[in-house]
C-alpha atoms as an extended CHARMM CRD file, in Angstrom:
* protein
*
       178  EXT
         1         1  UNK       CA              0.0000000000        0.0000000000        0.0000000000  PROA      1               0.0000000000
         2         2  UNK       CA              1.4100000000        3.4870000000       -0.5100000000  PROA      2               0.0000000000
         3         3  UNK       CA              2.3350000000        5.9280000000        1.4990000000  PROA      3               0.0000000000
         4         4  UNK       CA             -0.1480000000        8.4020000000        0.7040000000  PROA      4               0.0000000000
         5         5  UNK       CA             -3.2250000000        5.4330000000        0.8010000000  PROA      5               0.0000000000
         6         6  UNK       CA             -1.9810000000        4.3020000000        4.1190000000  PROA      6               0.0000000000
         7         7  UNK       CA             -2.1360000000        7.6140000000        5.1810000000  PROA      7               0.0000000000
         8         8  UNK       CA             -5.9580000000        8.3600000000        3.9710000000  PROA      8               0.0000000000
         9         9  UNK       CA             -6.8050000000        4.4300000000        5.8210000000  PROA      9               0.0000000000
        10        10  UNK       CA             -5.2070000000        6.1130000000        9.3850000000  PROA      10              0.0000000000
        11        11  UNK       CA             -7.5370000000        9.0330000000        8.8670000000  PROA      11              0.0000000000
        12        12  UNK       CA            -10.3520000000        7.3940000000        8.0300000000  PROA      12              0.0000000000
        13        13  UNK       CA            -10.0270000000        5.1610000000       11.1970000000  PROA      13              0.0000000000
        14        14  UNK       CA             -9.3300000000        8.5560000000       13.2960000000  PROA      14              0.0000000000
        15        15  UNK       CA            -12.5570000000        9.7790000000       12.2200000000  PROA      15              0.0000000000
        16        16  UNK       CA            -14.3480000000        6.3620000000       12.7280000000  PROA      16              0.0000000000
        17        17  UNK       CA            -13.5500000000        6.5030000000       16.3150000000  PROA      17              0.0000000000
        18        18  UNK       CA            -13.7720000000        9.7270000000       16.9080000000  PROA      18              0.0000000000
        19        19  UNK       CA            -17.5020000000        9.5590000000       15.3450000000  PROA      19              0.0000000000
        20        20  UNK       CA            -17.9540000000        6.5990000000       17.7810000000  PROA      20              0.0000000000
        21        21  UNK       CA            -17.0260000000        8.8730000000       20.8460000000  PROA      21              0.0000000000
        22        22  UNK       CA            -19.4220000000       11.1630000000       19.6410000000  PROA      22              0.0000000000
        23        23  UNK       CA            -21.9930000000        8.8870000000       19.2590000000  PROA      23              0.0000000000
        24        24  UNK       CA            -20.9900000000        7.4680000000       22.7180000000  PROA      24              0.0000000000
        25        25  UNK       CA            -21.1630000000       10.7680000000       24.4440000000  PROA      25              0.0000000000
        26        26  UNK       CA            -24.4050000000       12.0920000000       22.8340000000  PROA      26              0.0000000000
        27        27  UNK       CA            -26.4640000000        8.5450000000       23.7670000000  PROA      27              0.0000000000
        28        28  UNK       CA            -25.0060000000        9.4360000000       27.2420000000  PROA      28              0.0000000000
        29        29  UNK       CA            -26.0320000000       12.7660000000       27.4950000000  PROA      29              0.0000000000
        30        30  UNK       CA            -29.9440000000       12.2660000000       26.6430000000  PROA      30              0.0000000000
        31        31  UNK       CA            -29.8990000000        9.3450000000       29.8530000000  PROA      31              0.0000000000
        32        32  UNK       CA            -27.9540000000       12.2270000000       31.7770000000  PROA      32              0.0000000000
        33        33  UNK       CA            -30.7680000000       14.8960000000       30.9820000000  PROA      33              0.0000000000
        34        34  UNK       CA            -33.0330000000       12.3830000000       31.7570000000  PROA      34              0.0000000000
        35        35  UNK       CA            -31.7250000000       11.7170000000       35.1120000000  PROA      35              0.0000000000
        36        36  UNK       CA            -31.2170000000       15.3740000000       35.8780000000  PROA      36              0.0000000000
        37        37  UNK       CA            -34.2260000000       16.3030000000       34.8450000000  PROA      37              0.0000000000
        38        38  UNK       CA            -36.1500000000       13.5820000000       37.0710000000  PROA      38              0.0000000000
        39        39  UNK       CA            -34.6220000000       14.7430000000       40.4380000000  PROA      39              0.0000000000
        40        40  UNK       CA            -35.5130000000       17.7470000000       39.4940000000  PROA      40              0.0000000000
        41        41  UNK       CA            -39.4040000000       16.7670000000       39.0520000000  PROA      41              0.0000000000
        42        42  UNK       CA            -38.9360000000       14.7560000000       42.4340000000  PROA      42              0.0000000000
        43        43  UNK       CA            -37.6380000000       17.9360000000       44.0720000000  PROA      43              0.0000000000
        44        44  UNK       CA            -40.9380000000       19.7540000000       42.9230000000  PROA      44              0.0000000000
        45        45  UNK       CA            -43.1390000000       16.9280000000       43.9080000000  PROA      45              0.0000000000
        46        46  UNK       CA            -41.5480000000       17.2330000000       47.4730000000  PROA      46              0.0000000000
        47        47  UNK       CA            -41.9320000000       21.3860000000       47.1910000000  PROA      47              0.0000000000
        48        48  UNK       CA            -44.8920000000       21.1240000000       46.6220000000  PROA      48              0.0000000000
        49        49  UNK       CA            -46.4540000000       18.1060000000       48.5170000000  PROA      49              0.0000000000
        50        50  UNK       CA            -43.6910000000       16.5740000000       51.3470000000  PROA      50              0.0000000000
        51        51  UNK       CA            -42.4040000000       13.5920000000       50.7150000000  PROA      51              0.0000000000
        52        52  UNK       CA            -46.3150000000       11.7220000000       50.3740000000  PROA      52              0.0000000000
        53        53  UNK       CA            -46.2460000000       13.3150000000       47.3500000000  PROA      53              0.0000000000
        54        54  UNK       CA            -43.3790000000       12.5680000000       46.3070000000  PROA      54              0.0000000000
        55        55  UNK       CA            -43.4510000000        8.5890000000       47.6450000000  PROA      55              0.0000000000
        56        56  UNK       CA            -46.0630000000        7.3250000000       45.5380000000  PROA      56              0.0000000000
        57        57  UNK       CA            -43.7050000000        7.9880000000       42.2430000000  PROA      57              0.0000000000
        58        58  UNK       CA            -40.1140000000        7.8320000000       43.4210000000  PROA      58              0.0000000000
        59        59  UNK       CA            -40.3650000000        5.6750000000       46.5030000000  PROA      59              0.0000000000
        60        60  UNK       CA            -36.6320000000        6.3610000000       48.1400000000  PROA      60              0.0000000000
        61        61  UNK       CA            -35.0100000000        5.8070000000       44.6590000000  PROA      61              0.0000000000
        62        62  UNK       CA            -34.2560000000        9.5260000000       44.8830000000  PROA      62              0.0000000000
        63        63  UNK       CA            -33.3940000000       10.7300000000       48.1550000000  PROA      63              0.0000000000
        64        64  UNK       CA            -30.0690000000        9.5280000000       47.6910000000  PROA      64              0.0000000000
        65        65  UNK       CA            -29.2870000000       12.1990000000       44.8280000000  PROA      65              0.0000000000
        66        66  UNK       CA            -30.5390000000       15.2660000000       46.8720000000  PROA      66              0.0000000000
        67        67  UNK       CA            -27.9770000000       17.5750000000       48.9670000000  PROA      67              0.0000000000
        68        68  UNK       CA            -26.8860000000       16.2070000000       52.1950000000  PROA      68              0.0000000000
        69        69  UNK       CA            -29.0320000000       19.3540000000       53.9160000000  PROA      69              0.0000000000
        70        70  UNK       CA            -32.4850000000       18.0380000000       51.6290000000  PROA      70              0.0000000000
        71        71  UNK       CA            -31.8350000000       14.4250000000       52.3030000000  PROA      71              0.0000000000
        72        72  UNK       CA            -31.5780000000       14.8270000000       56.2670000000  PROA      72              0.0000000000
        73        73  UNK       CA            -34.5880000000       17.3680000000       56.5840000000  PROA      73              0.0000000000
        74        74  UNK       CA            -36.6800000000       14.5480000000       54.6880000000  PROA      74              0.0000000000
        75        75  UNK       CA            -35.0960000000       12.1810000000       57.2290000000  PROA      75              0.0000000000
        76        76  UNK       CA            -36.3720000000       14.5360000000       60.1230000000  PROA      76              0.0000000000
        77        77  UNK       CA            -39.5560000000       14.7740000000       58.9960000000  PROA      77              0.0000000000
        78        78  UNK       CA            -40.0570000000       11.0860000000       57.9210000000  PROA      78              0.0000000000
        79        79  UNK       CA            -39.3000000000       10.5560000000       62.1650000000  PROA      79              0.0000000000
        80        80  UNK       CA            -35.6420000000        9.1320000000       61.5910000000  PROA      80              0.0000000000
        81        81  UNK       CA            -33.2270000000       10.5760000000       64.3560000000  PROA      81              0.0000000000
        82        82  UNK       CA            -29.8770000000       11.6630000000       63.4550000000  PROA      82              0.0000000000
        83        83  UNK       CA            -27.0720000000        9.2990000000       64.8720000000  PROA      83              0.0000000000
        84        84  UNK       CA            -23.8480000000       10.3450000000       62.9210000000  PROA      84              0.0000000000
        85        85  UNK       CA            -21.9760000000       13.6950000000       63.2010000000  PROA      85              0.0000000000
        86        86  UNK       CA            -22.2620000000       14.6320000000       59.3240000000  PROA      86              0.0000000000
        87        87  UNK       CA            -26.3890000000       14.2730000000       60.3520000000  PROA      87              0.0000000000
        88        88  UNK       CA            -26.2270000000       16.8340000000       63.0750000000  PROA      88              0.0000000000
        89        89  UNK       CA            -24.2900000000       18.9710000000       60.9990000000  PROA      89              0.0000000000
        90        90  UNK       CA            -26.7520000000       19.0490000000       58.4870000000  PROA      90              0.0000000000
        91        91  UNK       CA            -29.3740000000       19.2000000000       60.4570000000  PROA      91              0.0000000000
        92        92  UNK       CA            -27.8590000000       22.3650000000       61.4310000000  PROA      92              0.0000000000
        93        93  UNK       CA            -27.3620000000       23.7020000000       58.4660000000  PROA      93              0.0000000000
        94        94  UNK       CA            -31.0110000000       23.3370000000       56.7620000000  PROA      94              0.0000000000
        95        95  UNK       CA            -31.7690000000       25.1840000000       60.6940000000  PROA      95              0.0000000000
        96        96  UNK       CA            -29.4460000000       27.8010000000       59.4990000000  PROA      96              0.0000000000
        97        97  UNK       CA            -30.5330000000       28.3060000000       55.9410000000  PROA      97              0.0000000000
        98        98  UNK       CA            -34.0250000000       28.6630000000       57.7610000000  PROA      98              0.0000000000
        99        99  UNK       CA            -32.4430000000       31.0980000000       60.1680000000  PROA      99              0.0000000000
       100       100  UNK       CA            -33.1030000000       29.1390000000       62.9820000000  PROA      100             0.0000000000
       101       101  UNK       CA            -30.3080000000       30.0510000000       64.8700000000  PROA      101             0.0000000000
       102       102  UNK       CA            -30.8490000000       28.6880000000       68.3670000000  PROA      102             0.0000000000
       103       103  UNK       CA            -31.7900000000       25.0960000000       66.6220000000  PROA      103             0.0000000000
       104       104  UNK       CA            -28.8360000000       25.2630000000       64.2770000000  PROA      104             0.0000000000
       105       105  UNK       CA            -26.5760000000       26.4060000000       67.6250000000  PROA      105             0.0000000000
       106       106  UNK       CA            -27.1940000000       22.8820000000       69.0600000000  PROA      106             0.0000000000
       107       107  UNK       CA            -26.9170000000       20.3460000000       65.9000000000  PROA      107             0.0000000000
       108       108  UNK       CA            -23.7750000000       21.9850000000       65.6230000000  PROA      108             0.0000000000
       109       109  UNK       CA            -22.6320000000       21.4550000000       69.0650000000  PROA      109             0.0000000000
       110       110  UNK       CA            -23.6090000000       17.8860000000       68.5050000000  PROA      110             0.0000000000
       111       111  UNK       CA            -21.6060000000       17.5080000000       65.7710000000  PROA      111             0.0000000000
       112       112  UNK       CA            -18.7810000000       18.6620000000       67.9740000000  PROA      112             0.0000000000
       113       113  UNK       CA            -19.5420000000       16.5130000000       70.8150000000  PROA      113             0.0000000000
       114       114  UNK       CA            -19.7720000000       13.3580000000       68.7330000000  PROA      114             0.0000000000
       115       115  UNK       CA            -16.6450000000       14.8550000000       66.1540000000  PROA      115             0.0000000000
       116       116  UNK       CA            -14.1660000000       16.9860000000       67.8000000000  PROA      116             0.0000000000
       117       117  UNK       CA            -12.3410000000       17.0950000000       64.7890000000  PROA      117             0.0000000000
       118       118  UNK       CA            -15.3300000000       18.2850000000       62.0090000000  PROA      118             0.0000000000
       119       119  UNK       CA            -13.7500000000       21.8280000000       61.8780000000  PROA      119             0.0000000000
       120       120  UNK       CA            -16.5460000000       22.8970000000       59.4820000000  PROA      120             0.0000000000
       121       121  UNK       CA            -18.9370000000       22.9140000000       62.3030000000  PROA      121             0.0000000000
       122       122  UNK       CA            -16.7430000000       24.9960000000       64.2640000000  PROA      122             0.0000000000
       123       123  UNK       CA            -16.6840000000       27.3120000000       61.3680000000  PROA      123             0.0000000000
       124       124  UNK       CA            -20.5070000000       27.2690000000       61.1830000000  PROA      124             0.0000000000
       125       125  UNK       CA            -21.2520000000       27.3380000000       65.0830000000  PROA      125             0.0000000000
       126       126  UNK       CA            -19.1770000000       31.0010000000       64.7880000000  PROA      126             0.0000000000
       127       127  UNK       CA            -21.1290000000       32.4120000000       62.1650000000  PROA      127             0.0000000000
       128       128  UNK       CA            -24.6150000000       31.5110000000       63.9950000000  PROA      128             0.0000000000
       129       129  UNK       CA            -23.4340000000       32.6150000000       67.4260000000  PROA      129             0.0000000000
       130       130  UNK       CA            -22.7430000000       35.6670000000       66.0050000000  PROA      130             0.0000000000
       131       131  UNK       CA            -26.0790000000       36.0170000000       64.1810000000  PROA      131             0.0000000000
       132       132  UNK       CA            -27.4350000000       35.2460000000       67.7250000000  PROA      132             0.0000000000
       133       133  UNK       CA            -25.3170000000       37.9920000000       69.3690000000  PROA      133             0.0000000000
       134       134  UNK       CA            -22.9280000000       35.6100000000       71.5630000000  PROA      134             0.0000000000
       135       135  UNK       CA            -19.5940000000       37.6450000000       69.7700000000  PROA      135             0.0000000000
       136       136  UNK       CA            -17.7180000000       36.3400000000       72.5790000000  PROA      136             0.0000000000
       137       137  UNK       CA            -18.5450000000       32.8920000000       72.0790000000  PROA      137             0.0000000000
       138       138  UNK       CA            -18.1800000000       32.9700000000       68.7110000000  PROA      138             0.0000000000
       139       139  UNK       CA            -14.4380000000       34.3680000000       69.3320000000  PROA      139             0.0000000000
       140       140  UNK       CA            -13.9400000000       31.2590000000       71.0500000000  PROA      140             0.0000000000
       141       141  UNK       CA            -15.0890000000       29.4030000000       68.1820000000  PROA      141             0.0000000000
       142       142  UNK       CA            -13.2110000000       31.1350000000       65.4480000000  PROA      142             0.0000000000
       143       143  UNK       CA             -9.8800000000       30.4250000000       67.2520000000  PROA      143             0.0000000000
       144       144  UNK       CA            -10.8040000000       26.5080000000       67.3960000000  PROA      144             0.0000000000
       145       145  UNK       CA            -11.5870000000       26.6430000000       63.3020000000  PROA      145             0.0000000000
       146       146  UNK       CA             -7.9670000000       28.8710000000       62.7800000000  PROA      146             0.0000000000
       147       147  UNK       CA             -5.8650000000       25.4940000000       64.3150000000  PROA      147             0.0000000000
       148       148  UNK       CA             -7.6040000000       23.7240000000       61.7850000000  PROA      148             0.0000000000
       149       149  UNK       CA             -6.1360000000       26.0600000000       59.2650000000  PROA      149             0.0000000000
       150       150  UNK       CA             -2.7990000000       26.1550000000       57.2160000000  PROA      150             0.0000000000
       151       151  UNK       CA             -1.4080000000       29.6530000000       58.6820000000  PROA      151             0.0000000000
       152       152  UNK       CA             -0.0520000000       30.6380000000       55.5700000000  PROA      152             0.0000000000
       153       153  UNK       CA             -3.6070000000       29.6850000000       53.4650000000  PROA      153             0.0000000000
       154       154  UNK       CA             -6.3590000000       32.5180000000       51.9680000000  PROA      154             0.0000000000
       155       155  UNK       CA             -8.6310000000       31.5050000000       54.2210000000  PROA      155             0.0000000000
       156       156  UNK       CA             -6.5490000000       31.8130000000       57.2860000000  PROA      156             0.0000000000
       157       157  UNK       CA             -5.4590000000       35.2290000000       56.3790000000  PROA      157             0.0000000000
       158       158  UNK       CA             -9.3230000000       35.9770000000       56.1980000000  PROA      158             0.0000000000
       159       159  UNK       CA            -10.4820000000       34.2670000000       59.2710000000  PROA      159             0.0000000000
       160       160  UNK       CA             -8.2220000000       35.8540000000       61.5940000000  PROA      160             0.0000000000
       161       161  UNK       CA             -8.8630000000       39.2100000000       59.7230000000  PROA      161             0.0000000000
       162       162  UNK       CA            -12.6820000000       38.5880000000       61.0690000000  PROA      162             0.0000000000
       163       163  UNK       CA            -11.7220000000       37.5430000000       64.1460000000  PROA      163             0.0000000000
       164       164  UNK       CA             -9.6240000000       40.3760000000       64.9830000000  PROA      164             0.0000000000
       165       165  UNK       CA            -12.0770000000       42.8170000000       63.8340000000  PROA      165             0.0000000000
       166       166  UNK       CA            -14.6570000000       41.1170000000       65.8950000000  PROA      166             0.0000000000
       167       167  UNK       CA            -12.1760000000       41.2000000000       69.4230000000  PROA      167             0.0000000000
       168       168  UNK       CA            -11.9510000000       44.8730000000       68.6760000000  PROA      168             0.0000000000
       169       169  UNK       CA            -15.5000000000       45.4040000000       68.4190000000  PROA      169             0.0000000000
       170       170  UNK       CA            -16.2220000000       43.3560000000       71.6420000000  PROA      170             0.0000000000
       171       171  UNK       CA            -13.3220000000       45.4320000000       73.3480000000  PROA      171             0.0000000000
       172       172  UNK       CA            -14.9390000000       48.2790000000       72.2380000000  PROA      172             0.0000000000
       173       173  UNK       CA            -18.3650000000       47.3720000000       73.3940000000  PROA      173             0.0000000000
       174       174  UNK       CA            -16.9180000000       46.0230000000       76.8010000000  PROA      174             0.0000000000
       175       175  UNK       CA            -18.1880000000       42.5820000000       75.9620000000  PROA      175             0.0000000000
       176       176  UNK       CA            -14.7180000000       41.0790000000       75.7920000000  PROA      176             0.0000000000
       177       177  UNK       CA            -13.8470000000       37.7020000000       78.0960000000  PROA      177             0.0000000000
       178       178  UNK       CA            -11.7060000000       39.0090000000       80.4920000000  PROA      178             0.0000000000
């Protein structure tokens, strides 16, 4: 075979696969859309109605694609009680996206209590102490979540930039732990 011929067979080959990716991809995409677009029908059905509404068509073949915060407030409702620490700290963060500060205050100490360690929850127990005016606490808090930290990281630079803003306002105020 020439050189030229063999040349035109590697192309054509190229092309044959590369039409068979296609292909591949594009039969994927229409069961992807199809998926997608189903939790998205099954979050509307439990909008609108709770989760009877949404039982009758999906059963619990869904639950398991929602956000961790969606899935455990489901849980709640449906009368199962949190046991691990990632449940409290959801818990406490569907109380917090629902401003429920006091509520989300104690799933968050939960978390702690059962997960020393789960620095998000520190992070998130300082934010909602401060929405529920307990700066001093929330001090306390913040310096807990900055061990976690890498001292030279963005975020550590930013946290203690908070923090020390928030000492000098308690100073200020005369609400400072002495």
């Amino acid at each position: 075979m020439s050189s030229a011929k063999k040349q035109e067979s590697e192309l054509k080959q190229t092309s044959t696969d590369q039409a068979s990716a296609e292909a591949e991809v594009q039969q994927a995409q229409p069961q992807k859309n199809l998926y997608e677009r189903e939790v998205e029908r099954y979050r509307h059905h439990l909008q609108r109605g709770g989760f009877d509404a949404a039982y009758p068509m999906y059963g619990f073949t869904l639950i398991h694609s929602l956000q961790p915060e969606e899935k455990v407030d489901i849980f709640q409702k449906l009368g199962f009680d949190p046991k691990t620490p990632e449940d409290f700290y959801n818990l406490g963060c569907v109380a917090a996206k629902k401003e429920d500060f006091t509520k989300a205050r104690e799933y968050f100490e939960q978390t702690i209590d059962l997960a020393p360690d789960f620095e998000e929850a520190y992070y998130n127990l300082a934010i909602v102490l401060e929405n529920l005016g307990q700066e001093s606490e929330a001090v306390e808090k913040w310096e807990i979540f900055c061990e976690f930290l890498d001292e030279d990281s963005t975020e550590a630079t930013i946290v203690t930039q908070h923090l020390e803003e928030l000492k000098k306002t308690l100073a200020v105020s005369g609400k400072a732990k002495k």
